[in-house]
ChimeraX commands (.cxc) that place a marker at each C-alpha (Angstrom):
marker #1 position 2.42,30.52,89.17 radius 0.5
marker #1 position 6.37,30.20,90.12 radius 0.5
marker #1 position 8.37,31.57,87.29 radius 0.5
marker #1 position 11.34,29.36,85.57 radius 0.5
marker #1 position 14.38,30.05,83.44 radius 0.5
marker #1 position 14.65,29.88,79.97 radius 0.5
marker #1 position 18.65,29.82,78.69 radius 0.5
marker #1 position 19.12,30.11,75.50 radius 0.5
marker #1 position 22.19,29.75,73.36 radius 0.5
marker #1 position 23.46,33.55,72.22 radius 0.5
marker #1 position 25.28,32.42,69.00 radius 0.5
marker #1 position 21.71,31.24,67.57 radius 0.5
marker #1 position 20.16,33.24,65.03 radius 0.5
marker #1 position 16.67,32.80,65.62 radius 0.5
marker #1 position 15.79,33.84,68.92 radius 0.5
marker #1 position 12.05,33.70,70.08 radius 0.5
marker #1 position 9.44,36.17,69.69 radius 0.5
marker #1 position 7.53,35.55,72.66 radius 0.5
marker #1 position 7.79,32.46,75.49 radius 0.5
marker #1 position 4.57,30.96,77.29 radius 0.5
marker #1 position 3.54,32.96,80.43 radius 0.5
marker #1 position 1.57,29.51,81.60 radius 0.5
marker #1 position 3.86,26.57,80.36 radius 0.5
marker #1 position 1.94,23.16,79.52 radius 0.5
marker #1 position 3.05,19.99,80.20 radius 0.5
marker #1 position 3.11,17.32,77.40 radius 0.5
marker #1 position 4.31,14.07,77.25 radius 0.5
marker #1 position 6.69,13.06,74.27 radius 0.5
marker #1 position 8.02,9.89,72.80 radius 0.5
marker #1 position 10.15,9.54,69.90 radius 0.5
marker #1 position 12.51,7.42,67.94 radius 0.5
marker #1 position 15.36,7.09,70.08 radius 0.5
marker #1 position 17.59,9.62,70.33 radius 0.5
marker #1 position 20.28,11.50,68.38 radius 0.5
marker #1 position 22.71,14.45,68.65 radius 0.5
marker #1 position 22.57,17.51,65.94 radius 0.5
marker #1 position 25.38,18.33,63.74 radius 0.5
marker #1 position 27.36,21.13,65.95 radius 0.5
marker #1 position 25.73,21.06,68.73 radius 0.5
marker #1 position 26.85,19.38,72.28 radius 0.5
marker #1 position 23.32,17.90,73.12 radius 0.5
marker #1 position 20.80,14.43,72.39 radius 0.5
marker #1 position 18.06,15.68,71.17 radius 0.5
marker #1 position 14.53,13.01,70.68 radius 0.5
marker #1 position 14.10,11.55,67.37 radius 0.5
marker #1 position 11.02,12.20,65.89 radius 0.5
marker #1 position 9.36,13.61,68.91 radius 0.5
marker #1 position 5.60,12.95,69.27 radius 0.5
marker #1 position 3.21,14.52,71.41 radius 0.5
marker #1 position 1.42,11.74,73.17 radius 0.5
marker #1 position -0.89,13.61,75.74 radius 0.5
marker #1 position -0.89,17.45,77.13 radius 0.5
marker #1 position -0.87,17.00,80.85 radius 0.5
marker #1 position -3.07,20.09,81.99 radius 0.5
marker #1 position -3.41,18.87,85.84 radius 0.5
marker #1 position 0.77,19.20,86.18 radius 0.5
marker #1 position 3.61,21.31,86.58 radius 0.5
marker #1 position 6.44,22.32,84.80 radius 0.5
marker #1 position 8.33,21.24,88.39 radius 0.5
marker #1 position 7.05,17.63,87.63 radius 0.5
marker #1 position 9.15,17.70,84.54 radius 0.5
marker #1 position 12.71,16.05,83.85 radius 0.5
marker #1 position 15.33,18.77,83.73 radius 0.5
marker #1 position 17.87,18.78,80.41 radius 0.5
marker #1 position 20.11,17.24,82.04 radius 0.5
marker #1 position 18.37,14.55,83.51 radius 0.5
marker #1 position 17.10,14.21,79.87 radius 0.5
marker #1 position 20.84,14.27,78.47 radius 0.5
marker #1 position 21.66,11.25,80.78 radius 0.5
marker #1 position 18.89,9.77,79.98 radius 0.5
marker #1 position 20.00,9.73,75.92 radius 0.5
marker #1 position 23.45,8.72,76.99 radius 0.5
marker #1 position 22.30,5.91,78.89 radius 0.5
marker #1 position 19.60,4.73,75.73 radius 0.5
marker #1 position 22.67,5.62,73.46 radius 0.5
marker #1 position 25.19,2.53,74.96 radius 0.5
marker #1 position 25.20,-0.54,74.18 radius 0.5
marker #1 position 24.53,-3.24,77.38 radius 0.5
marker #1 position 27.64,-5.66,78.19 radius 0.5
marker #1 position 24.79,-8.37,78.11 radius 0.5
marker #1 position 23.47,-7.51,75.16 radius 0.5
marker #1 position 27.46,-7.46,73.11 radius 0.5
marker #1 position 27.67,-11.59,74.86 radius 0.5
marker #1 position 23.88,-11.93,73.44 radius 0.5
marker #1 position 25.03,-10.84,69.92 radius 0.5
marker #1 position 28.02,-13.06,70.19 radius 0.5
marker #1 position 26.07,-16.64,71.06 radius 0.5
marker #1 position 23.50,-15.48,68.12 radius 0.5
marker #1 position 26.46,-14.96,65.93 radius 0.5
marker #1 position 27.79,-18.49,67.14 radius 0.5
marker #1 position 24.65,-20.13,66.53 radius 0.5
marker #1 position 24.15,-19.03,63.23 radius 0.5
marker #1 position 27.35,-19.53,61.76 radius 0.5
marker #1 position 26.84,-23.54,62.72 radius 0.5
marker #1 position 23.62,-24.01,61.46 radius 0.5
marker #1 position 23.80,-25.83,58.49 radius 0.5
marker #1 position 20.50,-25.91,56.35 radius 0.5
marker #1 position 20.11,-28.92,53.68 radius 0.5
marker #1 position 20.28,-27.58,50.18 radius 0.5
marker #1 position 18.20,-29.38,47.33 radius 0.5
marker #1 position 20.35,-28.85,44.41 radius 0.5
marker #1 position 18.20,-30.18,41.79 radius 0.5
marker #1 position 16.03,-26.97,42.76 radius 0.5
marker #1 position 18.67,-24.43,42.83 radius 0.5
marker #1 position 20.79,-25.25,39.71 radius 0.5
marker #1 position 20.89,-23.13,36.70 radius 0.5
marker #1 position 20.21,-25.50,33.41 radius 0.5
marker #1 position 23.79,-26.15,31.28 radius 0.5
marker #1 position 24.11,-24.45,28.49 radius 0.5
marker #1 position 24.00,-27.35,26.10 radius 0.5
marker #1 position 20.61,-28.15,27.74 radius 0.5
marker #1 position 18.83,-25.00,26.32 radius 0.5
marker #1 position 18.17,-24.69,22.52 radius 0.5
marker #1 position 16.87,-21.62,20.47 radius 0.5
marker #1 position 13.30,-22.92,20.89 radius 0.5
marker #1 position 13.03,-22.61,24.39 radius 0.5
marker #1 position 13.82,-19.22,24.51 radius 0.5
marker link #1:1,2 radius 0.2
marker link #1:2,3 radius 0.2
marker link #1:3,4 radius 0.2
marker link #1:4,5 radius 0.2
marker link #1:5,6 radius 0.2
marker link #1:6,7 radius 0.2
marker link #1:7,8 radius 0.2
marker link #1:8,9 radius 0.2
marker link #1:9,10 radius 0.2
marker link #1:10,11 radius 0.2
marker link #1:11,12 radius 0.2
marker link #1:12,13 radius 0.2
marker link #1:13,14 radius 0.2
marker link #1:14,15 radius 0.2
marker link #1:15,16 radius 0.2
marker link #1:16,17 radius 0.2
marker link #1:17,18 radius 0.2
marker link #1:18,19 radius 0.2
marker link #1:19,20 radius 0.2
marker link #1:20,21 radius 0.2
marker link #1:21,22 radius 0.2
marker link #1:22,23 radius 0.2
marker link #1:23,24 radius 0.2
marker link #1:24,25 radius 0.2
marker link #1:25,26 radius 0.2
marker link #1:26,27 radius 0.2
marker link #1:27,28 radius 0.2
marker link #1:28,29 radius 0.2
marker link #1:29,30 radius 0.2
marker link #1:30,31 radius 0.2
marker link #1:31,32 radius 0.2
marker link #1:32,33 radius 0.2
marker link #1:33,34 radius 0.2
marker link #1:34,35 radius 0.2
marker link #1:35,36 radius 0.2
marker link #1:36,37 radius 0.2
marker link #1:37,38 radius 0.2
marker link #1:38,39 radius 0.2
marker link #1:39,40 radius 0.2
marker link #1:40,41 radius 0.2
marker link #1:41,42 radius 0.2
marker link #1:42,43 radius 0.2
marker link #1:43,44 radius 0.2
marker link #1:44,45 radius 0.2
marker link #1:45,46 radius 0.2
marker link #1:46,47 radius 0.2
marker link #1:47,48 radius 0.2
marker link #1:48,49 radius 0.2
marker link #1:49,50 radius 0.2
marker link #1:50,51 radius 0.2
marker link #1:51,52 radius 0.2
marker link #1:52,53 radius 0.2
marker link #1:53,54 radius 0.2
marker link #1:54,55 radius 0.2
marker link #1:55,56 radius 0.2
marker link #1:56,57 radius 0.2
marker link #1:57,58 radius 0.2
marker link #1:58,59 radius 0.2
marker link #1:59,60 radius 0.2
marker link #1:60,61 radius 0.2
marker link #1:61,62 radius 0.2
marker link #1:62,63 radius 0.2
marker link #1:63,64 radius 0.2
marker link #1:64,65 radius 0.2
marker link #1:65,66 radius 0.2
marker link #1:66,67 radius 0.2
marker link #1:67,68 radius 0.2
marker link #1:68,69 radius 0.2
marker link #1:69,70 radius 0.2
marker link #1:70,71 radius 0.2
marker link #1:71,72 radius 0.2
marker link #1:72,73 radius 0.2
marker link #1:73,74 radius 0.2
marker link #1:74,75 radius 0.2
marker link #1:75,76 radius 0.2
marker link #1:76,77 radius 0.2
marker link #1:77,78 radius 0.2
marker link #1:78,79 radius 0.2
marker link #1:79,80 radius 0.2
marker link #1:80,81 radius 0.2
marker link #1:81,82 radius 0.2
marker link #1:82,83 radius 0.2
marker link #1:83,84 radius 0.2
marker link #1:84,85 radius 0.2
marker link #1:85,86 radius 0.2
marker link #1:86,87 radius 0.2
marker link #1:87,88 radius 0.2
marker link #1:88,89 radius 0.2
marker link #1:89,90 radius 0.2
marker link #1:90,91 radius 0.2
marker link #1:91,92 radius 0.2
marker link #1:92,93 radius 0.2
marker link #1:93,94 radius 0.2
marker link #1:94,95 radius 0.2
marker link #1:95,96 radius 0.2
marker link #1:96,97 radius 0.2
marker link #1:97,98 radius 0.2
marker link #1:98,99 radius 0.2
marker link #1:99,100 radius 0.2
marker link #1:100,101 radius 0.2
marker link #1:101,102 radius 0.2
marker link #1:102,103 radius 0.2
marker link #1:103,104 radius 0.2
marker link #1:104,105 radius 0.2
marker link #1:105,106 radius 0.2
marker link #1:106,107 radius 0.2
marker link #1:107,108 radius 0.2
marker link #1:108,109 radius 0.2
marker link #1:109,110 radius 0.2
marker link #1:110,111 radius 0.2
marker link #1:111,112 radius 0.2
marker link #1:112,113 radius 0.2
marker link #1:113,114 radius 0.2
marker link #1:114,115 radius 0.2
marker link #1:115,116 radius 0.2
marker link #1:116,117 radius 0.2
view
């Protein structure tokens, strides 16, 4: 088995006790992603363990950074998408929807007595 590198930051606290010898292979999906409070990395959302991949590699595996660009380019927003919003936004704001009044209107105050309440 070819060995790989594990860095790991020196200003953390909790360091592990003991790394796999024989690393397995999962695949993960999550929520999107986001980036922890004082730290310069994405991290997944609510990662999920889909299926452990027993017949791979950790060489068939993204690399960090292939995983940070991958979060940066989830994280921005499309120039298509930013025109999309804008003709939505344009559509909506002329639509005009008929209003039956006789349905929506609160009764007058001289119109309710004692007894009806």
């Amino acid at each position: 088995m070819p060995e790989f590198d594990v860095l790991l930051e020196p200003t953390r606290r909790l360091q592990p006790v003991e790394l796999f010898k024989h690393p397995f292979i999962v695949e993960v999906v999550g929520a999107g992603f986001d980036k922890p409070a004082n730290v310069g990395y994405f991290a997944l959302r609510f990662p999920r363990v889909l299926k452990v991949h027993e017949d791979r590699s950790f060489r068939d595996t993204i690399s960090f950074e292939e995983l940070q660009e991958m979060a940066q380019r989830c994280l921005e927003i499309p120039d298509d998408g930013e025109q999309e919003e804008k003709s939505w936004l344009r559509r909506l704001r002329g639509y005009e929807h008929p209003v039956d009044r006789s349905r929506t209107s609160s009764p007058s105050d001289d119109a309710v007595s004692v007894a009806d309440i």
